[in-house]
C-alpha positions as CSV (number, residue, x, y, z in Angstrom):
1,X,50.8,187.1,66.2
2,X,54.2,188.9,65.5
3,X,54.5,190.6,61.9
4,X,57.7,189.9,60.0
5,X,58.9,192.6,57.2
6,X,59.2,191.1,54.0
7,X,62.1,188.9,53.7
8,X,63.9,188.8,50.5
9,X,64.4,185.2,49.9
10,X,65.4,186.2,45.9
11,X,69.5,185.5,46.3
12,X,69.5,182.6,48.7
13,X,66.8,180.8,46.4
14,X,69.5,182.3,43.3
15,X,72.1,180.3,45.4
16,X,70.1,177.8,45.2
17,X,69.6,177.0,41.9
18,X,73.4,177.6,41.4
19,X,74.2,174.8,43.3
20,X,71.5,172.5,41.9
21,X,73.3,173.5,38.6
22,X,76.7,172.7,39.8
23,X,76.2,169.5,41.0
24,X,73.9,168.0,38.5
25,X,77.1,169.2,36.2
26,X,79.5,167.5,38.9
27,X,77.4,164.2,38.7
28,X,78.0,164.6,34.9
29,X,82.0,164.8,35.1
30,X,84.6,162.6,35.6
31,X,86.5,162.9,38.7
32,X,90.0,163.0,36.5
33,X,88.9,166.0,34.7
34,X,89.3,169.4,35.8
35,X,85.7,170.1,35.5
36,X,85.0,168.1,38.2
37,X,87.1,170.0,40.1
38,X,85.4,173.1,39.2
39,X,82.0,172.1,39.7
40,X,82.9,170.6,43.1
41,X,84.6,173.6,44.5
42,X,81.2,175.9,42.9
43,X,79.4,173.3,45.2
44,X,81.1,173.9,48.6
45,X,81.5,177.5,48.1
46,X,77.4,177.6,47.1
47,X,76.8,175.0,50.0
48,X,78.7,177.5,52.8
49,X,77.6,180.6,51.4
50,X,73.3,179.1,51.5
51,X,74.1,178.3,55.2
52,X,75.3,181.8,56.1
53,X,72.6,183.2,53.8
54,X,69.8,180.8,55.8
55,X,71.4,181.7,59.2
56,X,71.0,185.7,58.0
57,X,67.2,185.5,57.0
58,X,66.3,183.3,59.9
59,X,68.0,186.1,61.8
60,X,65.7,189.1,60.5
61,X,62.6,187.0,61.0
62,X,63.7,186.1,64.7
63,X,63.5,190.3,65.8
64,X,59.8,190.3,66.5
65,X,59.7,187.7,68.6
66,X,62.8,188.5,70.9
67,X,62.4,191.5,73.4
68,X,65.0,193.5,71.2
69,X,67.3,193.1,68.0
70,X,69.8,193.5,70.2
71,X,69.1,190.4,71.6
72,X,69.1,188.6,68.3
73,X,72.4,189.8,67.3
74,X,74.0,187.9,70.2
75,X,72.6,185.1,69.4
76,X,75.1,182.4,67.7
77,X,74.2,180.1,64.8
78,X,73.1,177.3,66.2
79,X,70.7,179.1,68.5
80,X,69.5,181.3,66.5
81,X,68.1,178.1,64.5
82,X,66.4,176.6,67.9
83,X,65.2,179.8,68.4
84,X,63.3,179.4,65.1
85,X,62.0,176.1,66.4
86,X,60.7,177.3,69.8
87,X,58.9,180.3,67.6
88,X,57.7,177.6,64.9
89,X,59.3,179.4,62.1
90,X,60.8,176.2,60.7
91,X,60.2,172.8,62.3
92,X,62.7,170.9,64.4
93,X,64.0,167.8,62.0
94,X,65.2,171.3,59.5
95,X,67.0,172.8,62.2
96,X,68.7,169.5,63.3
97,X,69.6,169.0,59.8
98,X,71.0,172.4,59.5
99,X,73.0,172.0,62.7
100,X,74.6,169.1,61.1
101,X,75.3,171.2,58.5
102,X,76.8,173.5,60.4
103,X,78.9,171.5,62.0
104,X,80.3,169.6,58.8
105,X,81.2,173.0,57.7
106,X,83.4,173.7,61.0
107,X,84.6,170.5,61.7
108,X,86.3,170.5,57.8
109,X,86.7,174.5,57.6
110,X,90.3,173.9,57.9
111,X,90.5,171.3,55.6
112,X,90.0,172.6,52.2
113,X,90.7,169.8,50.1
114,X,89.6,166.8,49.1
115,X,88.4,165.5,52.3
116,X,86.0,168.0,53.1
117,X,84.6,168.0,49.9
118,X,83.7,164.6,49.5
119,X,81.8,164.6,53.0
120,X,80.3,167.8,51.9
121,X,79.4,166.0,48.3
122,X,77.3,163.6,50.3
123,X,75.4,165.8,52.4
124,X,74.1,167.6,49.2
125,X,71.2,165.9,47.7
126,X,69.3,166.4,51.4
127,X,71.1,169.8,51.7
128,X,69.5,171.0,48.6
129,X,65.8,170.0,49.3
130,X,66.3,171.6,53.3
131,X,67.6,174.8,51.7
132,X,64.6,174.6,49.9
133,X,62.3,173.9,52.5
134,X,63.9,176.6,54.8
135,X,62.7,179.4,51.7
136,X,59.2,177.9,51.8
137,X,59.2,177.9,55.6
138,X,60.5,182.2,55.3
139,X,57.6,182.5,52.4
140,X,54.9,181.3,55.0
141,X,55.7,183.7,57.4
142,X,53.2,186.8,57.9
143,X,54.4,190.4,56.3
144,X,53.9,193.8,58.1
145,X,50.5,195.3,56.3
């Protein structure tokens, strides 16, 4: 079995809890109010900067398993996520979920407004408990002694 060093899962689970925060306080607003608009726009940022954060981590634990880092820095997004399924770091339903994700996040990324942040809006109740499940799945993975 390949050792992993310690991964620091401390800001993405900070991240986290930010965007739990901002959208219980979203649900709380009214959509005429500017705080809605704040708390919706701490959402998406929150919601794009946990996927980069989850694509970086799943990145560092992928290095023992591939022949070299090298190899795992050419690896894009997506595959380094079905890498982490073929090495059962996290199970496939989380890494289909994050490839949807994903690909709500480009398919909107040049639509900043309201559009894309009412898709994303949806998306976040499951998006929440995955990111969540993603930290767990990091936690369970063995350290260097």
């Amino acid at each position: 079995m390949n050792n992993i060093t310690h991964l620091d899962t401390t800001y993405l689970e900070r991240c986290i809890a930010t965007l739990e925060k901002a959208y219980s306080l979203l649900q709380k607003s009214k959509q005429e109010e500017i705080d809605y608009d704040l708390y919706r726009s701490a959402c998406v940022k929150e919601y794009e900067i946990i996927i980069e954060q989850c694509g970086k981590l799943l990145r560092k634990a992928l290095k023992p398993f591939l022949h070299s880092s090298q190899a795992v820095d050419k690896l894009y997004f997506k595959d380094i996520f079905r890498q982490c399924v073929l090495k059962s770091i996290i199970p496939l339903g989380l890494c289909e979920h994050f490839l949807e994700y994903r690909d709500n996040r480009n398919n909107t990324a040049h639509d900043y407004g309201v559009n894309f942040a009412e898709e994303t809006l949806i998306l976040l109740p499951r998006f929440i408990e995955d990111a969540k499940s993603l930290v767990e799945c990091l936690k369970q993975l063995p350290n260097d002694t």
